[in-house]
C-alpha positions, 0 to 999 in steps of 0.5 A, spaced: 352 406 540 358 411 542 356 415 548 361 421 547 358 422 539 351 422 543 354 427 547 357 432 542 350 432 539 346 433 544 350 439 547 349 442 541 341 443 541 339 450 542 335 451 547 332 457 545 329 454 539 321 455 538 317 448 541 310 445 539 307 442 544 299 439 543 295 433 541 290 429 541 287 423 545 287 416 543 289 409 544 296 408 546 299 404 540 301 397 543 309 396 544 312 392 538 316 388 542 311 386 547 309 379 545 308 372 548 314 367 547 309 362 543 304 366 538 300 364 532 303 362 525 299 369 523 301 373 529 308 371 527 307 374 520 303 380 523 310 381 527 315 380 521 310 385 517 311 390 523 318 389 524 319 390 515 315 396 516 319 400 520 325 399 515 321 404 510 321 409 516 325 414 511 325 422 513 325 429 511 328 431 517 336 430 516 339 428 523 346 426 525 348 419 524 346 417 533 340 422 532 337 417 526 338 412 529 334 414 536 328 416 532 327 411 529 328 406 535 323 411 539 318 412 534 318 406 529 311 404 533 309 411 531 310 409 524 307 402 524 301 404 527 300 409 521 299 415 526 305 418 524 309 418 515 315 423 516 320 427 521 319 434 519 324 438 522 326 439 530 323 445 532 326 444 539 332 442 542 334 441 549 338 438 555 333 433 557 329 432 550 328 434 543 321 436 539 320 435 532 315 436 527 311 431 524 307 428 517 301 425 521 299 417 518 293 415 515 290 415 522 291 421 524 286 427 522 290 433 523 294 437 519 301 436 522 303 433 529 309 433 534 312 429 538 318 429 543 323 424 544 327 424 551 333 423 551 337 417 552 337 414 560 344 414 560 345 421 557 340 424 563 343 427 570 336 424 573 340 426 580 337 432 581 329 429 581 327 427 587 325 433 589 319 432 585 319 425 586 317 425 593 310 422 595 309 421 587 308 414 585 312 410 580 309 409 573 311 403 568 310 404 561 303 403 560 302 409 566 301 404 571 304 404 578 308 399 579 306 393 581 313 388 581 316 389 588 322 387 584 322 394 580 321 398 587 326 396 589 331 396 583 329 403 584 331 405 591 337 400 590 338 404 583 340 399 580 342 400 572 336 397 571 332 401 576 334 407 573 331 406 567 325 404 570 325 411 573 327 414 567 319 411 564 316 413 570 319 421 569 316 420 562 310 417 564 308 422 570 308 427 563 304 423 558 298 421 564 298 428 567 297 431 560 290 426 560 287 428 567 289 436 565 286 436 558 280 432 561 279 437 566 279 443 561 286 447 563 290 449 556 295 443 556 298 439 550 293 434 549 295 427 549 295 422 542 300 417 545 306 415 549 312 410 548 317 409 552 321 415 550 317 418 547 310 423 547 306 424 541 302 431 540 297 435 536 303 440 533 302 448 534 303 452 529 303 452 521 306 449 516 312 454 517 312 456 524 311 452 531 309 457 537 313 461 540 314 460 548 311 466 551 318 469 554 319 471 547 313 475 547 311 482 548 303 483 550 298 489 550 297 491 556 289 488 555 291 481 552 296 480 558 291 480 562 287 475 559 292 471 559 294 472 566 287 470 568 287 464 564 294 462 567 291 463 574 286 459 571 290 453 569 294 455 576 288 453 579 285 447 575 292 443 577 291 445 585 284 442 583 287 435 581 293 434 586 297 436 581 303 442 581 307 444 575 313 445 579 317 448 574 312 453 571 315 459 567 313 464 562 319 459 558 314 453 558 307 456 556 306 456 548 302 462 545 299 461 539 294 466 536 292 469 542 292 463 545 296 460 551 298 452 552 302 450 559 308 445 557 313 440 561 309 436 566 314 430 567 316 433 574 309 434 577 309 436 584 303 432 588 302 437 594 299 433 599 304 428 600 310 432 598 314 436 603 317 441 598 310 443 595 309 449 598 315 452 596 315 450 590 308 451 589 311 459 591 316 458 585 312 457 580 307 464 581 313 468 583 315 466 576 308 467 573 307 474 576 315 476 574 313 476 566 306 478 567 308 484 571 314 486 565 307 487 561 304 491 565 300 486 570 301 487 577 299 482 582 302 480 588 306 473 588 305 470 595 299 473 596 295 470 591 300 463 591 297 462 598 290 465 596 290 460 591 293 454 595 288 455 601 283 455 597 284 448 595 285 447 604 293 446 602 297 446 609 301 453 608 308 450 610 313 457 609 315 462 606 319 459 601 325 458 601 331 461 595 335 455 595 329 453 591 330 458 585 333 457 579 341 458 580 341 458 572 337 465 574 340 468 578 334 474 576 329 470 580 334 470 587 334 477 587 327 479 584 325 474 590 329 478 596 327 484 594 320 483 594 320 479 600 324 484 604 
């Protein structure tokens, strides 16, 4: 694979294009390449069969040359177990991954699916992740924690190898934070299955349209407020588990038909053993309440972070810190400072 045409494709996605996100829980299809040295003659054939299959995988959606290529490699699973019949169209593009929507397979009774196909190990800066890592526990593939002493320590040697096992880990922390936020109720996408590069989800939207993230949209002051509540609401559902969003902002919260879903989980914040929880938990409501107060909701951030966090008997560590505001929004550091003067 040529990793400077990876690049210039990649570069070019649009980050402003509208995500789908949501799913359906189910059986993770078995991984294809996953099988004993020594297998029964009609296992054999089952394997070849599966192998043959994926050479049918043709789809509407026209991709660039690399780009076809990695989605077949990441979704051929997907089309073997009948879970998905065509690629549709990518719905969102971005630095870290991509969205498409998808024909569901004979398996699968929804009207449409999506599914979001990180991109390759080697494209990602994952450099920057271990403020979210701290205290986290790596995952393999299955969402297990790791259990082979030899990756934890390709891991803290990173290794090329233990790379791409970080890479997984990052991929898994999503699909399984997914599950234990939609068993708990919170308005999330809800997990259908989870390849090494790839989650598979309910789509949200129609035929024509996926939904919008709520950064785009402008809300009576009367439905703000609902949805204000629900996102507290969901806020509160993840101090409940362990769990902090750690990039929450009105740019990953879909709105569809009124109704509010909570995206991108893959760097998920443990708040009882991460030292930067406090403050990233600050992050993530200073953002809420910045969009809602635009529409007409008034809340003060640092009061209800730190209701909401003692709540759940969180140890408050200080006030947050503007280093952890994003510097690709410098609208966040100044809005900060003003209100923490």
């Amino acid at each position: 694979m040529n990793t400077k045409d990876w690049l210039e494709h990649f570069d070019d996605l649009d980050d402003d294009d509208n995500l789908s996100g949501t799913l359906q829980s189910g059986r993770r299809p078995r991984n294809p390449g996953r099988h004993p040295k020594k297998q029964p003659l009609s296992d054999q054939m089952f394997v070849r069969k599966q192998d043959d299959s994926r050479s049918a995988f043709k789809f509407t959606y026209k991709a660039a040359r690399f780009e076809e290529w990695w989605l077949l490699d990441s979704l051929g699973a997907f089309y073997e177990h009948k879970w998905i019949s065509d690629v549709l169209r990518r719905v969102k593009g971005g630095k870290e991954a991509s969205v498409y929507q998808c024909k569901p397979g004979a398996e699968v009774d929804v009207p449409w699916l999506a599914v979001k196909v990180y991109r390759p190990r080697s494209l990602r800066n994952l450099k920057n992740d271990q403020q979210y890592r701290v205290g986290r526990v790596d995952l393999d593939e299955d969402g297990s924690a790791l259990w082979k002493q030899a990756d934890v320590n390709a891991i803290a040697k990173r290794t090329s190898y233990g790379e791409e096992v970080r890479h997984t880990s990052w991929i898994a922390y999503e699909f399984k934070t997914l599950e234990l936020l939609h068993e708990s109720g919170a308005d999330v996408p809800r997990p259908f299955a989870m390849e090494k590069n790839s989650i598979l989800m309910e789509f949200v939207g129609d035929a024509a349209n996926a939904a919008s993230p709520l950064s785009s949209i402008s809300l009576d002051v009367d439905e703000a407020k609902h949805l204000f509540d629900r996102t507290v609401h969901n806020i509160d559902i993840m101090l409940a588990k362990g769990r902090i969003h750690g990039d929450l902002s009105a740019y990953n919260i879909l709105y569809w038909d009124g109704e509010i879903r909570l995206i991108d989980f893959p760097q998920v914040v443990i708040p009882a053993s991460n030292p930067a929880s406090w403050n990233l938990f600050q992050r993530d409501v200073f953002r809420i309440c910045q969009y809602f107060s635009a529409q007409g909701v008034k809340r003060n951030p640092g009061a209800l972070a730190a209701e909401l966090w003692a709540s759940h008997g969180y140890k408050i560590f200080k006030e947050v810190d503007p280093k952890y505001l994003d510097p690709e929004r410098p609208e966040d550091r100044k809005a900060w400072v003003k209100q923490n003067r």
